[in-house]
C-alpha positions as CSV (number, residue, x, y, z in Angstrom):
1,X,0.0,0.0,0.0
2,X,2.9,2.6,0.4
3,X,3.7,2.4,-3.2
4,X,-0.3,3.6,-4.0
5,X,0.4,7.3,-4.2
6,X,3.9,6.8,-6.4
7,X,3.8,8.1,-10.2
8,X,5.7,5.4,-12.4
9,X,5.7,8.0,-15.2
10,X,9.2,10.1,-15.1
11,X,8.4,13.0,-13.5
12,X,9.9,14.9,-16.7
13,X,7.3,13.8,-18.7
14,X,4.1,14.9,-16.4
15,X,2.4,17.9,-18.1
16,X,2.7,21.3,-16.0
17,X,0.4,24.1,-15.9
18,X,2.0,26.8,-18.4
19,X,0.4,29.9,-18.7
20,X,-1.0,32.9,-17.6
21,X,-3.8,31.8,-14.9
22,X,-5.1,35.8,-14.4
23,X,-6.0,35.6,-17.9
24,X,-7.6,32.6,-18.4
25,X,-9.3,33.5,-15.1
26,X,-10.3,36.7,-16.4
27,X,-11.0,35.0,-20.0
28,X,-13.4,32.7,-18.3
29,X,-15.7,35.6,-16.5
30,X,-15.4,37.7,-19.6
31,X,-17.3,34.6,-21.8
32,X,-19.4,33.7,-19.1
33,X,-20.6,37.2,-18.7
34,X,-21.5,37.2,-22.5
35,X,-23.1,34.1,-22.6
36,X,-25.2,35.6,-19.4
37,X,-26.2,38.5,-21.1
38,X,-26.9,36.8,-24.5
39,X,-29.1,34.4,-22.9
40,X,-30.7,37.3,-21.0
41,X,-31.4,39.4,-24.5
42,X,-32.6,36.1,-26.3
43,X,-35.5,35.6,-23.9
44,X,-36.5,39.6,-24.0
45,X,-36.2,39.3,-27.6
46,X,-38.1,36.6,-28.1
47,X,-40.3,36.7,-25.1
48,X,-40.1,33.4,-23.8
């Protein structure tokens, strides 16, 4: 049971987070708040 945790892939090889995380953070809000309002504007439009 020790060995349960341990990674047999070389640690080399184990994909890191690259990146700019404030962006994609922001990124995410920024489509989510369209999406938001979109929805919002489809159902005045269309009154449903």
């Amino acid at each position: 049971m020790s060995q349960h945790w341990k990674h047999i892939a070389d640690p080399n090889e184990i994909m890191r987070a690259t990146g700019h995380p404030e962006l994609e953070y922001a990124a995410g809000w920024t489509i989510a708040g369209i999406v938001t309002l979109g929805a919002i504007v489809a159902a005045w439009v269309f009154a449903i």
